[in-house]
N, C-alpha and C positions, 0 to 999 in steps of 0.2 A: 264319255262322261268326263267331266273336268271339275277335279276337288281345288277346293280354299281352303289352306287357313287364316282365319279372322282371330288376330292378337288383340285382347284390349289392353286398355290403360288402366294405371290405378299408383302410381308411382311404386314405390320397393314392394309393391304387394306383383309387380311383374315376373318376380321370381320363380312366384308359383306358376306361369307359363312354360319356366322353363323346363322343370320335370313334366308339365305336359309334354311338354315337345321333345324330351327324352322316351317317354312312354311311349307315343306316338310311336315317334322314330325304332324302337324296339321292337315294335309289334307290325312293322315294316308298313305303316300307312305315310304316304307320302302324298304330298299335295303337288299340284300342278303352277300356282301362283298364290302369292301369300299377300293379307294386307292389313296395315298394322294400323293403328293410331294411340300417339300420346307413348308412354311405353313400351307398349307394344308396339309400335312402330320399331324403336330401337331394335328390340327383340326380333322383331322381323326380317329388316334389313340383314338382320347378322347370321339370323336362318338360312334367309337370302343368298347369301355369299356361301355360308358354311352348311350344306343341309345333312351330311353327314358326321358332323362335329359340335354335337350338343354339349359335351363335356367340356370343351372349352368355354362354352359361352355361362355354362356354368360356375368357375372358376372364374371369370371376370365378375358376376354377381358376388360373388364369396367377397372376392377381395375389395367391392365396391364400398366407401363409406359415406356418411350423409354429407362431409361435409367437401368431398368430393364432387358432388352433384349441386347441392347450396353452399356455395364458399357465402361466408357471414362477411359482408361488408357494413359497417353501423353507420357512416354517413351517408351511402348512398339508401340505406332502409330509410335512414329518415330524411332523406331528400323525398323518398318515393311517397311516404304519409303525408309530406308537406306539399306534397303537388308537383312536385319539380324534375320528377324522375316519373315513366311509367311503368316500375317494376320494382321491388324491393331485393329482388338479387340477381347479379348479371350474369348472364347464360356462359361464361368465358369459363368456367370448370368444366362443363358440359362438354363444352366444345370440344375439350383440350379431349377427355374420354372417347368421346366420339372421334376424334380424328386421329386416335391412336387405334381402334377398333376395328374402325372401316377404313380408315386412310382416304383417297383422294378418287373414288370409287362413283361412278354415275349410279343412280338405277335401273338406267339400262342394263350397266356392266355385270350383273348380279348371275349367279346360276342359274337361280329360279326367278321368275318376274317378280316383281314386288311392288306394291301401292302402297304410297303411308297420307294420312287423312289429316287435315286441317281445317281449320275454320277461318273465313275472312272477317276480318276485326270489323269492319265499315258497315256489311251489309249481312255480317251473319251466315251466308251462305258455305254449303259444305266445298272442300274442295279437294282433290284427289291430284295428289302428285307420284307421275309414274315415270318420269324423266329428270335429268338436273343430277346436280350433286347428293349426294345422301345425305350425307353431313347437315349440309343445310336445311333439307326435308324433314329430318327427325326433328332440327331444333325449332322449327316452324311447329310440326305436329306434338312438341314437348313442350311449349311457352305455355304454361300454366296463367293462365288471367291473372294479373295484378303482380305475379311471382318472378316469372321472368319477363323480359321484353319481349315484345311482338318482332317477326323480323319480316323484311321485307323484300318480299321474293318473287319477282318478275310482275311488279308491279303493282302489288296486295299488300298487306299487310296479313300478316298470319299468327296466329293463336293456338292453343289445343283444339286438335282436331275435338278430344273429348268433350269438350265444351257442346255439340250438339250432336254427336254421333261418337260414344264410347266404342261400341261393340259394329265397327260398318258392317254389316249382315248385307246392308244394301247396297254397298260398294259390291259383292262379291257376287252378289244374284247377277249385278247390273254389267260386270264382269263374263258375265257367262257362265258361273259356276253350278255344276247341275247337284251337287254334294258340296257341304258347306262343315266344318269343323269349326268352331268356335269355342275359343279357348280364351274364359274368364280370371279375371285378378279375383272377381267376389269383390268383398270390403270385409271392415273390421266390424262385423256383426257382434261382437262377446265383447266388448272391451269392458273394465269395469271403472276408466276415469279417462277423459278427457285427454286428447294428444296435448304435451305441456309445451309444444312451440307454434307460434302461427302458422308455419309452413304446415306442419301437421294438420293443424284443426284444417285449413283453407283445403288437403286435399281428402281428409276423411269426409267433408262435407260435398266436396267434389264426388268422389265417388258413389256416396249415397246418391245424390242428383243423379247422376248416369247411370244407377242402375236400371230404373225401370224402361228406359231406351229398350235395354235387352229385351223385356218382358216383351214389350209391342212388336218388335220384330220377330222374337219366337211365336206368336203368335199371325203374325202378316203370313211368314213364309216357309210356314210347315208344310201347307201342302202344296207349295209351291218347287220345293228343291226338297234333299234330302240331309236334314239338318240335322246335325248332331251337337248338339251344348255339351263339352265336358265338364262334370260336375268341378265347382272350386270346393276351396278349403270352408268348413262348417263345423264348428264352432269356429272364427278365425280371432284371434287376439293381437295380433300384430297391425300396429297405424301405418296407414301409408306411407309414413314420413319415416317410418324406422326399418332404415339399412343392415341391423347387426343381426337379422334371421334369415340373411337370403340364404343359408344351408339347412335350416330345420323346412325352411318351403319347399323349395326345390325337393327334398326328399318326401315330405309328406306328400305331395302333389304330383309325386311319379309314382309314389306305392298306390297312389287313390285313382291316378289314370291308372297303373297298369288294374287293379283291381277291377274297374268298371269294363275294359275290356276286352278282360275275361268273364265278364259276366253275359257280355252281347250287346253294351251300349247301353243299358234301359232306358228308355225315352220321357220323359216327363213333365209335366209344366215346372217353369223356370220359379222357386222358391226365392219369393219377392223378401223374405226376412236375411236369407243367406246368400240369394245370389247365384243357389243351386238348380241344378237337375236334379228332382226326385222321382223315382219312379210312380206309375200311378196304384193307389192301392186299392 
């Protein structure tokens, strides 16, 4: 049998992965090939390399800040509103994180395989990068539409994988995976105003969009593989755009993995309001 983990995206709400994948890892379930998209890509890749060093990767969240990830340039924003730019902030912070992280690293090079997911700008179609540089793979599968730049990678133009495939379930069946773990960012279901910068609003809206991806898939391939949805965080109040809780996630979401299982996994349709697993009653 051959397990997945499937990481999704959601920007700083990926944290919450990562006490999944310390829970996980605790309770010694270990995957065979991992595949990420958008954030979870990151998160993957870094799995990838380190699958017994969840702590570390935690403590790079910790220290992560927003402005880290979107350095605020004002001319080239408003080149980008005026037509003249296709992104309003330039993926060069990203990078620099990213190539301090992963270093100079193929994906082949990785312990464990790893697939990180894209989307071609042109035709829309998914696309699945399992070789090449990492570096450049995540910022392909991280180009948020209109946020960062598209880059251009052996020929395509590439985007957020999330943009048509959040949660690849289908990368991983199609993978061969016979046992599928998929481990959710959720969204900011509880918030009680509005994310106050664009970057915010553009991915809380983002992620709403991508959720019900999840739903149809947990329902394609239930009885197709042995799926397990780990439940996310419910109530959740933090916007995807905000960096300064990756330590209250991370922990909440390793006490809520490990609780569920020890409870046996409870299996349940995916709650389209949270983004969760509920058990059935």
């Amino acid at each position: 049998m051959a397990t997945a983990f499937v990481l999704a995206g959601g920007g700083s709400l990926g944290a919450v992965e990562v006490g999944m994948l310390a829970a996980l890892t605790d309770a010694d379930v270990q995957p065979d090939f991992v595949v990420g998209t958008s954030v979870g890509a990151a998160n993957a890749v870094w799995f990838a390399l380190h699958p017994s060093d969840v702590d570390s990767l935690a403590d790079q969240w910790v220290s992560l800040r927003g402005r880290d990830v979107f350095p605020v340039r004002p001319v080239r924003g408003l080149l980008g509103l005026l037509g003249f730019r296709d992104h309003l902030v330039p993926n060069s912070g990203l990078r620099r994180l990213l190539e301090r992280s992963l270093g100079s690293i193929d994906l082949t090079g990785t312990v464990l395989p790893v697939h990180v997911g894209a989307t071609d700008v042109l035709s829309g179609a998914e696309v699945l990068l399992s070789k090449g540089p990492a570096v450049d793979a995540v910022l392909a599968s991280t180009a948020i539409p209109a946020v960062f730049p598209p880059l251009h990678l052996d020929g395509r133009y590439l985007m957020d994988g999330g943009a048509v495939n959040n949660n690849p379930v289908s990368h991983a069946v199609g993978l061969g995976a016979d046992q599928v773990w998929v481990l959710p960012t959720g969204y900011a279901c509880a918030l009680t105003s509005p994310p106050r910068s664009a970057i915010g609003v553009a991915l809380q809206a983002l992620t709403l969009l991508v959720n019900h991806r999840l739903v149809v898939d947990v329902e394609r391939y239930r009885d197709e593989v042995d799926l397990r949805v780990v439940p996310s965080l419910c109530p959740l109040r933090v916007s995807p755009g905000d960096f300064s809780h990756a330590r209250e996630l991370i922990d909440a979401a390793h006490a809520s993995t490990r609780d569920w299982l020890a409870a046996g996994c409870p299996a349940g349709p995916v709650h389209q309001a949270c983004g969760t697993t509920r058990p059935d009653s």
